[in-house]
GULOTI-716988 format. One record per residue (C-alpha): residue in one letter; x, y, z. Coordinates in steps of 0.5 Angstrom, whole numbers, padded with zeros to 4 digits, always signed. Layout:
BEGIN
AXYZ
...
This chain:
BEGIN
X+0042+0332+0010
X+0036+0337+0009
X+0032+0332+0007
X+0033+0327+0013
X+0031+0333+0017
X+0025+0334+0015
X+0023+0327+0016
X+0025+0327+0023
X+0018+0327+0027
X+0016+0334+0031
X+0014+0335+0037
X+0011+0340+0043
X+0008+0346+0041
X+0015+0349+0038
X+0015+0343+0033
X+0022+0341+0033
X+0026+0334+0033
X+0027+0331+0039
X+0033+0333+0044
X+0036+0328+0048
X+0039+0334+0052
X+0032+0337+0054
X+0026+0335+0059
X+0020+0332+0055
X+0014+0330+0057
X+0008+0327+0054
X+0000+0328+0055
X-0004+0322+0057
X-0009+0324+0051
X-0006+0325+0044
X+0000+0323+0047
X+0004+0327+0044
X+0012+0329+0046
X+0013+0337+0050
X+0019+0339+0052
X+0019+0342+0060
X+0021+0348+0058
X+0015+0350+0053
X+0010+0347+0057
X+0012+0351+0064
X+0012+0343+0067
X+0019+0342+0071
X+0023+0335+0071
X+0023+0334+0079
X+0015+0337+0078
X+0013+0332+0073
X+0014+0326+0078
X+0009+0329+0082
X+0003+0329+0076
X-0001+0321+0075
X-0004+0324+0069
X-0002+0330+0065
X-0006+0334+0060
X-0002+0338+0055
X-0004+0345+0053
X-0008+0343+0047
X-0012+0337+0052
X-0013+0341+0057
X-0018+0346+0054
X-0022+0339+0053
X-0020+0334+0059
X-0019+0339+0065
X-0012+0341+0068
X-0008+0335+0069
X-0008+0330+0076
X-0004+0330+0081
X-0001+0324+0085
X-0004+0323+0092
X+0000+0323+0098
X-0001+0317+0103
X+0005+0317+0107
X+0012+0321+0109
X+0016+0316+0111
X+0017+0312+0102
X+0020+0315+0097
X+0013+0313+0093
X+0009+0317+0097
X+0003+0314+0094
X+0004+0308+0098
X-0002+0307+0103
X+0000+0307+0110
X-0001+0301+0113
X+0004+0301+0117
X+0007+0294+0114
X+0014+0298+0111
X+0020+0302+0115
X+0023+0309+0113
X+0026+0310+0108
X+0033+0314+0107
X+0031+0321+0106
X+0024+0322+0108
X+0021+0328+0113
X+0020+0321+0118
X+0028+0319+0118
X+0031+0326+0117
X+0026+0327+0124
X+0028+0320+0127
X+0035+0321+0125
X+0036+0328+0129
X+0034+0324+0136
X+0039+0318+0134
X+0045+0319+0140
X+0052+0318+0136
X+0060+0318+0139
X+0062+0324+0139
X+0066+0326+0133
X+0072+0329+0138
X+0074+0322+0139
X+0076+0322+0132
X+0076+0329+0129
X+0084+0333+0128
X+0083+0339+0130
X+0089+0343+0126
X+0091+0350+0125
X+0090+0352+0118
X+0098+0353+0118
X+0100+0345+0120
X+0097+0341+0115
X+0102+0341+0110
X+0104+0335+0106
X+0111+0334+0111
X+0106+0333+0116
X+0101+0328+0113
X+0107+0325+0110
X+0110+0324+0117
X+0104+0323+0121
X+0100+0319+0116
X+0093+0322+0113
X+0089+0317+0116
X+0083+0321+0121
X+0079+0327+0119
X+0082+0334+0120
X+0079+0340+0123
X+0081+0346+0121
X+0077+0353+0124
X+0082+0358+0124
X+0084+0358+0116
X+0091+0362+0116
X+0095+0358+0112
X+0091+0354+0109
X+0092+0357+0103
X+0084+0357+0101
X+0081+0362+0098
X+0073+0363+0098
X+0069+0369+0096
X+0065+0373+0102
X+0060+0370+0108
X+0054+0374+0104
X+0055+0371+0098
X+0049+0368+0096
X+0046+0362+0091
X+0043+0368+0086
X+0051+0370+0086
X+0052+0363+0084
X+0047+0364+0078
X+0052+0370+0076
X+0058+0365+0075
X+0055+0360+0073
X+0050+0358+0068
X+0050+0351+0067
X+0044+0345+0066
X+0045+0341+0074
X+0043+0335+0077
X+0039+0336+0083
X+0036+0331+0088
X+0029+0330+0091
X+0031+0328+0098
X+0024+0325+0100
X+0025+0321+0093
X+0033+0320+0093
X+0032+0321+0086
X+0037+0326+0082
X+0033+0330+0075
X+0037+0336+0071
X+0034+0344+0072
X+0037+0350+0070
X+0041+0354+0075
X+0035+0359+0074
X+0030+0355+0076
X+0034+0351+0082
X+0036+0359+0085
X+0027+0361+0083
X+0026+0355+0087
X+0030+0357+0093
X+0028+0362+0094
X+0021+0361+0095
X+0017+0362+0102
X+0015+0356+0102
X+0017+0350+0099
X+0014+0343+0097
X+0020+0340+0096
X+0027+0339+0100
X+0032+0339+0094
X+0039+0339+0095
X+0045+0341+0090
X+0052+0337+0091
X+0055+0336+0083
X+0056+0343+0081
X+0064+0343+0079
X+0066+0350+0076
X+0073+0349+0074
X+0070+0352+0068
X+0067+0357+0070
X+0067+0365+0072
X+0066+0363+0079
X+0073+0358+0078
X+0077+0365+0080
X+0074+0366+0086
X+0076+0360+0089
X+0083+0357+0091
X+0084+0350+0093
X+0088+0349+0100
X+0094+0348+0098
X+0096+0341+0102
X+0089+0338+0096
X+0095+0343+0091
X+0100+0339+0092
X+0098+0332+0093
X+0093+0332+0088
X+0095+0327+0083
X+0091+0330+0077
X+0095+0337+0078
X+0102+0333+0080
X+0102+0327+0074
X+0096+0329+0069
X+0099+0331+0062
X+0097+0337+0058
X+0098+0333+0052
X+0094+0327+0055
X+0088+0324+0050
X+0084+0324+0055
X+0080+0330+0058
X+0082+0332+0065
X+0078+0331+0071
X+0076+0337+0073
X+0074+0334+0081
X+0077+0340+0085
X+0072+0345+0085
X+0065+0343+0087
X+0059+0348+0090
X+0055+0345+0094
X+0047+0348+0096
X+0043+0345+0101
X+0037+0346+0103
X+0035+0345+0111
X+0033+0337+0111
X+0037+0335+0105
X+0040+0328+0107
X+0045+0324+0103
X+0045+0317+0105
X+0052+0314+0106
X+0058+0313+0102
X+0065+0313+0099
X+0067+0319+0096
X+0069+0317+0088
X+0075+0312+0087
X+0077+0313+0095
X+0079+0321+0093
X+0079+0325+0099
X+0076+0331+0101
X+0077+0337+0102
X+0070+0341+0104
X+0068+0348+0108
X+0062+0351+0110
X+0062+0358+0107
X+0055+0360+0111
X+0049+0355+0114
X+0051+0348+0118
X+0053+0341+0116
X+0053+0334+0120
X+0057+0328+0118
X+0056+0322+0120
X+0063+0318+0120
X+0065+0311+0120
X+0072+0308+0121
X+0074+0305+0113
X+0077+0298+0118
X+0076+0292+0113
X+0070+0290+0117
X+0067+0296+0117
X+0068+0296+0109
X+0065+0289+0107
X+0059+0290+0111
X+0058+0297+0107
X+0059+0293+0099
X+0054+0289+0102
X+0049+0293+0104
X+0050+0297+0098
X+0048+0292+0094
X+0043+0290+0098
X+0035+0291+0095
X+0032+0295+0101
X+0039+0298+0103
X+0035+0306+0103
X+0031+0302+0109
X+0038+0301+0114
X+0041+0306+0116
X+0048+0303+0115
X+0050+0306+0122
X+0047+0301+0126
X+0050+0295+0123
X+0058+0298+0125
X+0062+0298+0132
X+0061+0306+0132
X+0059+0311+0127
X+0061+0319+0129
X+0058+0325+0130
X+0061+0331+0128
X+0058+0338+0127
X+0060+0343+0122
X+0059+0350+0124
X+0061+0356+0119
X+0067+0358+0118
X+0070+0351+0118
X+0073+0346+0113
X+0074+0339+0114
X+0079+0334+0110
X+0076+0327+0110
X+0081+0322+0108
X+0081+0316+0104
X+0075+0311+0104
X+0072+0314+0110
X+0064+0312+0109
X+0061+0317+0112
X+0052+0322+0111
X+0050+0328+0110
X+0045+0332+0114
X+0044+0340+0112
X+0040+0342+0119
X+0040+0349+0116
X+0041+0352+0108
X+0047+0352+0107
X+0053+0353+0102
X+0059+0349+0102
X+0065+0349+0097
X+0069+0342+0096
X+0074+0339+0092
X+0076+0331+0091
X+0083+0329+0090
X+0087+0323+0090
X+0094+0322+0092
X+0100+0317+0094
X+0099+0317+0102
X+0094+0312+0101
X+0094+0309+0095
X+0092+0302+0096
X+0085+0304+0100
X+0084+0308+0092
X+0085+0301+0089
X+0080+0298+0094
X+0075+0304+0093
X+0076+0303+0086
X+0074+0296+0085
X+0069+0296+0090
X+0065+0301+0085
X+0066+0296+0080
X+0064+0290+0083
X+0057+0294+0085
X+0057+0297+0078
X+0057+0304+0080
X+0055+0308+0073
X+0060+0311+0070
X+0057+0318+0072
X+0058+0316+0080
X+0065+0314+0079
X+0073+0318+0078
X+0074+0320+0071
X+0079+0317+0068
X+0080+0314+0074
X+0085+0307+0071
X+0088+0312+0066
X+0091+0316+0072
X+0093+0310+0075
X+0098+0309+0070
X+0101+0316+0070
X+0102+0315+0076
X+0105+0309+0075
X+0110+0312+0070
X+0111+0317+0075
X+0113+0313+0081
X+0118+0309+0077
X+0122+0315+0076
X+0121+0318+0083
X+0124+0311+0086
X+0129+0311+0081
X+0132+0318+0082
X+0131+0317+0091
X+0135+0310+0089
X+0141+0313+0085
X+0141+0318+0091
X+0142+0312+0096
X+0135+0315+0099
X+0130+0310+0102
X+0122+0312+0100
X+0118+0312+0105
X+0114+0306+0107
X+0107+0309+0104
X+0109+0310+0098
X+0113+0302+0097
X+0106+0300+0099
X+0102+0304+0095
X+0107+0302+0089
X+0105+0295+0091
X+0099+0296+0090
X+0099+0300+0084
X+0102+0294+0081
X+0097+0289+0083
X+0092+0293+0081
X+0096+0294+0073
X+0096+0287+0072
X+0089+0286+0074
X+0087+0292+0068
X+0092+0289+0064
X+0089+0282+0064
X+0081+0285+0062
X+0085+0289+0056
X+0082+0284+0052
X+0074+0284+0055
X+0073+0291+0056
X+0075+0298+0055
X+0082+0299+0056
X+0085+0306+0059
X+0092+0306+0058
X+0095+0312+0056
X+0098+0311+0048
X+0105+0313+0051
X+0106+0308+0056
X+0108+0301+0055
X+0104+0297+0061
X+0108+0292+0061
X+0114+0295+0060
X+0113+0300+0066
X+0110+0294+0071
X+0116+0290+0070
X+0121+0296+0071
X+0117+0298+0078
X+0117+0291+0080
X+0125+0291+0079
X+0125+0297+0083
X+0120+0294+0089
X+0125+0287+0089
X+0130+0292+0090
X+0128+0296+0095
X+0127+0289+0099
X+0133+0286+0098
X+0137+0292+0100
X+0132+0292+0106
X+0134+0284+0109
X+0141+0286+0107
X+0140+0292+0112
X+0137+0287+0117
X+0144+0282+0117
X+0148+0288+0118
X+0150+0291+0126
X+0147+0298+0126
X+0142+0302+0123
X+0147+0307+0120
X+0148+0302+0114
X+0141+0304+0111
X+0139+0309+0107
X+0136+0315+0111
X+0128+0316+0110
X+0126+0321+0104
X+0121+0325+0108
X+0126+0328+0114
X+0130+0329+0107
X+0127+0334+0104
X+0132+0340+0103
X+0137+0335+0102
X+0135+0331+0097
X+0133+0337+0093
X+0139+0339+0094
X+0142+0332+0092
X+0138+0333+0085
X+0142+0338+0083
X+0147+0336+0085
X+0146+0330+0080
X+0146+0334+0074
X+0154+0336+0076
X+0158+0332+0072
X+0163+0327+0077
X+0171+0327+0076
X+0173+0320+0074
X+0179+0316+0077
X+0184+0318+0071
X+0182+0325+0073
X+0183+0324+0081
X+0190+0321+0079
X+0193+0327+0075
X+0190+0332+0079
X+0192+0328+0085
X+0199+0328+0082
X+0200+0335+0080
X+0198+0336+0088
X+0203+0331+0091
X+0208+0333+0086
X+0208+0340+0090
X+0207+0338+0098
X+0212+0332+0096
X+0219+0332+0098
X+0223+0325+0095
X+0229+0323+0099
X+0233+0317+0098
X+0229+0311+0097
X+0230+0304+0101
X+0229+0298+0099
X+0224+0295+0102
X+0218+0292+0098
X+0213+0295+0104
X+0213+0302+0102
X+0209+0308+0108
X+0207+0314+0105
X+0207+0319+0110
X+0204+0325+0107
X+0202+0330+0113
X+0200+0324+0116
X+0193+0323+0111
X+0195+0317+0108
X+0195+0309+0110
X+0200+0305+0110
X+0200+0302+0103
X+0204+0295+0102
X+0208+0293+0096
X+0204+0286+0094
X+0208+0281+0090
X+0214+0286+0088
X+0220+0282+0086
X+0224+0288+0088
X+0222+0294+0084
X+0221+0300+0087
X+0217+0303+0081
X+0212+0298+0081
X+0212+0299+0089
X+0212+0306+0088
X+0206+0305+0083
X+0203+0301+0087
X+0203+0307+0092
X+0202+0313+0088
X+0195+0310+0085
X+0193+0308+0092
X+0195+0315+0094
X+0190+0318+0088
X+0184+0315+0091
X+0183+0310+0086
X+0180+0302+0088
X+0186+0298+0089
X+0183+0290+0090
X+0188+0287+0095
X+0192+0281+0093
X+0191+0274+0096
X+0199+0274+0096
X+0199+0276+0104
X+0199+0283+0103
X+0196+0288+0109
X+0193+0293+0105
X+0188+0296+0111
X+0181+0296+0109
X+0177+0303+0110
X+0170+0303+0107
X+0167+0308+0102
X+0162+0310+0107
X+0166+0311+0112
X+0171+0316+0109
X+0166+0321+0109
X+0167+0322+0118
X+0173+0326+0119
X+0178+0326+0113
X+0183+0328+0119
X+0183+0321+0122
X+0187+0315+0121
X+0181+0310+0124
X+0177+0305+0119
X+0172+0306+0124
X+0170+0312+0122
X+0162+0314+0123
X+0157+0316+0118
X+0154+0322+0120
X+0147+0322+0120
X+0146+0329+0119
X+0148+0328+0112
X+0142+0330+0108
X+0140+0324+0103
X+0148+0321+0104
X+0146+0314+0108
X+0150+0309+0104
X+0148+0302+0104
X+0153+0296+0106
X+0156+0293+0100
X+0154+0285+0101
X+0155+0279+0098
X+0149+0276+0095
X+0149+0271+0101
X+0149+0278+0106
X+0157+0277+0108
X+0161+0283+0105
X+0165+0282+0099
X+0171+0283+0097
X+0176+0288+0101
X+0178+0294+0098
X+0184+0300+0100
X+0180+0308+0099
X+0184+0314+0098
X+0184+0320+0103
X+0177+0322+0103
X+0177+0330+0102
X+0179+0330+0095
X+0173+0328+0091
X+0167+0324+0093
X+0167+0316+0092
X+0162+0312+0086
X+0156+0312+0088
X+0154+0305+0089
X+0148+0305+0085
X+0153+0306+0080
X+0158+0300+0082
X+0154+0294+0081
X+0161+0290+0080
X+0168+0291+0083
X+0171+0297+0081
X+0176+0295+0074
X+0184+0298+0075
X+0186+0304+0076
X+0188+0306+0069
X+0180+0304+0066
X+0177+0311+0065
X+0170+0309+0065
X+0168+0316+0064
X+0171+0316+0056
X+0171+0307+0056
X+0167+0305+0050
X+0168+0312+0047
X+0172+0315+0042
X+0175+0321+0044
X+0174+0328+0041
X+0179+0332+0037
X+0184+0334+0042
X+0182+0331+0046
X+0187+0326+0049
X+0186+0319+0051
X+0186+0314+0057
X+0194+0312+0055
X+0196+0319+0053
X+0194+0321+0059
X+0197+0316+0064
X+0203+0317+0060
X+0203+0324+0060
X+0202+0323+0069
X+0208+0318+0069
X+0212+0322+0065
X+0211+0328+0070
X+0213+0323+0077
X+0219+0320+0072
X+0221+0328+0071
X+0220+0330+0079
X+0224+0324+0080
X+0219+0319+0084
X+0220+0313+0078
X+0227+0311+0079
């Protein structure tokens, strides 16, 4: 190891070995290599040097040569003005020209909002598809240090090597805080440089910062990014952004489509939106790939391009996909933060493969982003499964995003073998495509059955106005249901009491006349046994699924769905009530829409009926016990048989089996 260092090459005054993670520049004499730092040379500096004499050449061959200035308006200033080039993006010329341009106004587009109603219920329900404003900021959740606090406050936090921009060249190099913070503060300044990549999660500053609760609790990375996860977590949340008056970035889409959350703590911003309409998004990669893209201004080749102005004091959400520029008309700080979400899932994809098609560096792009998207994935399978056993319908958004989500899965799936691959180690790709895929066909199948059927009352209830409910349902999962067996011997032994036997006709229609709860139940193919009749009778009493016989019988049918209106009344058109959080059910159809075979319920007050994603065929007779079938019972623990037994031997005893 020692001797393969020593025969490493030195360099600069320092004689060390080269560092990639530092600046160097190299004389135009000896040609020897210097790091910047040694040499008081800084990185965004050194491109104004033609030819550079180091501290040893210097002496000899002068101080080095600057670069001649011939124009404002490119990004080489060096080329001669002869009037034959337009203005590039960025230049003191375009920034002055765009400061005259006239603009829509952004209160055409613009959601002016108290910091109070943006809450995820509300873009749930409103969708999250224009730019938010939000001047008072109570209720926001957002926490940011004081108005005074200043750039040299933020070298206090933060001591980090970071990527600036040359404005006038739009050409990022690395500086020290230290040295971007010297810079800043300087009376005059040769240069407009513009700091938006400093992201402090992982820094002092981190604490002083509260992200707004509605980016908290959409955010995929917080929601669905596991702690175990062999990736490194995308730390995209938290960015200080310092802009010196003029600083201009051109327009673009924010990383992976994420949205936006941005406030100005002191100075001004101006935004400049565009509408991300498919039109407006083909014109965009076109004009990103183009090779003189810096000299058109991209607002000019779209229907509208909005002007909004924000002031100090303010935050602004911007939504997925919308292309927008920045323009700091004084110095500024702001904060940010970026994030992804399941409101507009299908425009991330997009963003997404754009980026990959104009070959955005990996630097420029969400981290992790397809690695996410898988656990994501993995999660909405289990969202959908959990809304469907709790009969609730997931709101369209999120089946359209999951759509989405799928399509693109399968496209990644396909380049597994060309190129890198971000599927995390625990999830089955293809395994997990299938299950979501199973789920959306699902969904819209129950989706043309409710369509067929007269009502909308049929069709589970939307998650969103659900809330408390489906909270509440999920609770309620975890509690174990009775089975049929265990409804009859309870509903025996509460028969059994209020029932008074008197002597028994020899009728094979046998009416049960409890408290006028029970429907009339008729003995069907009964050669004269008032025992099967009775049983017949008693089983339909306790609730269990009695299929109606093909021999004429008039067993009145009454639906599972309609045995949660009224337990008092007699009709069969019972209605649902909608207010019943998360208990919509869905009609029981046939596979060609017409309603299956005809089924007699029990009275509906004494225990909730199957749930229907559960009862995906007929239920079996009523001495199946589902709940122990295809399991041995525990000591102590009667049987199904002994149980049954044990029920008629109690009636038998009582009186009700002749």
């Amino acid at each position: 190891m020692s001797a393969a260092m020593a025969a490493a090459p030195l360099y600069c005054v320092c004689r060390q070995p080269y560092d990639f993670n530092r600046f160097m520049i190299e004389c135009d004499i000896c040609k020897d290599w210097f790091h910047g730092s040694c040499v008081q040379v800084v990185e965004h500096h050194a491109a104004d040097i033609d030819v550079y004499h180091c501290p040893n050449c210097e002496p000899i061959h002068g101080p080095s040569m600057m670069k001649k200035r011939n124009n404002w308006h490119r990004h080489d200033y060096t080329e001669p003005n002869d009037g034959t080039r337009p203005v590039q993006a960025g230049t003191a010329v375009f920034v002055q020209e765009l400061q005259t341009r006239s603009f829509a106004s952004g209160d055409e587009i613009l959601v002016p909002m108290h910091g109070s109603q943006v809450t995820q219920c509300y873009l749930e329900r409103e969708g999250f598809h224009y730019p938010i404003v939000v001047h008072d900021l109570d209720g926001l959740g957002l926490k940011l240090p004081p108005p005074l606090f200043s750039v040299s406050d933020v070298e206090h936090y933060v001591g980090k090597i970071i990527d600036v921009i040359d404005v006038a060249r739009q050409a990022d190099s690395k500086l020290k805080l230290g040295e971007f913070v010297k810079y800043y503060y300087q009376p005059e300044r040769s240069k407009v440089l513009n700091l938006i990549s400093l992201e402090f999660s992982d820094t002092k500053m981190s604490n002083l910062v509260e992200v707004p609760e509605i980016a908290r609790k959409m955010s995929w990375v917080e929601n669905y990014w596991p702690d175990d996860s062999f990736f490194p977590k995308p730390f995209v949340q938290k960015y200080c952004l310092m802009g010196m008056k003029n600083s201009y970035t051109d327009f673009h889409i924010d990383f992976g489509g994420t949205s936006v959350w941005y406030h100005v703590l002191w100075g001004e911003k101006i935004f400049y939106l565009i509408k991300p309409t498919k039109a407006n998004l083909a014109l965009y990669e076109s004009w990103s790939s183009s090779p003189n893209q810096s000299e058109i201004f991209f607002g000019d080749k779209v229907d509208k391009c909005y002007k909004c102005v924000v002031k100090q004091g303010t935050t602004i959400f911007l939504p997925t996909g919308w292309i927008h520029a920045v323009l700091t008309s004084q110095d500024s700080m702001a904060f940010g933060g970026n994030f992804l979400h399941n409101l507009n899932i299908g425009m991330q994809l997009r963003c997404y493969e754009m980026e990959r098609r104009l070959k955005t560096p990996d630097l420029f792009k969400f981290p992790y982003f397809e690695a996410i998207c898988w656990y994501v994935a993995n999660n909405l399978l289990e969202t959908l499964k959990e809304l469907r056993e709790d009969n609730c319908q997931p709101q369209g958004y999120l089946v359209d995003g999951v759509k989405a989500l799928i399509s693109s899965l399968k496209t990644w799936l396909r380049r597994e073998v060309r190129e890198c691959f971000e599927v995390p180690d625990n999830i089955r790709p293809s395994r997990l495509i299938k299950a979501l895929t199973k789920e959306i066909r699902y969904l819209e199948d129950e989706s043309n059955k409710a369509g067929k059927s007269q009502g909308s009352a049929e069709w589970p209830l939307a998650r969103s106005s659900l809330e408390k409910g489906y909270q509440a349902q999920r609770a309620a999962r975890h509690r174990k249901l009775p089975s049929n067996l265990d409804v009859l011997e309870l509903h025996t032994l509460e028969v059994l009491k209020r029932l008074e036997v008197g002597p028994l006709e020899e009728d094979p229609a046998f009416s049960s006349k409890v408290n006028g709860k029970f429907k009339k139940v008729s003995a069907v193919a009964v050669e004269g046994s008032h025992d099967n009749a009775l049983r017949l009778g008693m089983l339909s009493m306790a609730g269990l699924l009695c299929q109606q016989a093909s021999a004429g019988g008039d067993i009145l049918q009454q639906h599972w769905w309609s045995s949660q209106g009224n337990s008092n009344s007699n009709s069969s058109s019972d209605t649902w009530d909608s207010s019943e959080p998360c208990s919509a059910p869905r009609s029981p159809e046939g596979e060609d829409g017409s309603l299956g075979e005809e089924y007699s319920y029990r009275e509906s007050s004494l225990s909730p009926p199957l749930h229907p994603s559960k009862r995906h065929a007929p239920n079996p007779t009523p001495i199946s016990n589902q709940a122990t079938k295809g399991k041995r019972p525990k000591k102590g623990q009667a049987t199904t048989k002994q149980r049954l037994g044990k029920i008629m031997k109690m009636s038998r005893h009582k009186g009700l089996f002749l």
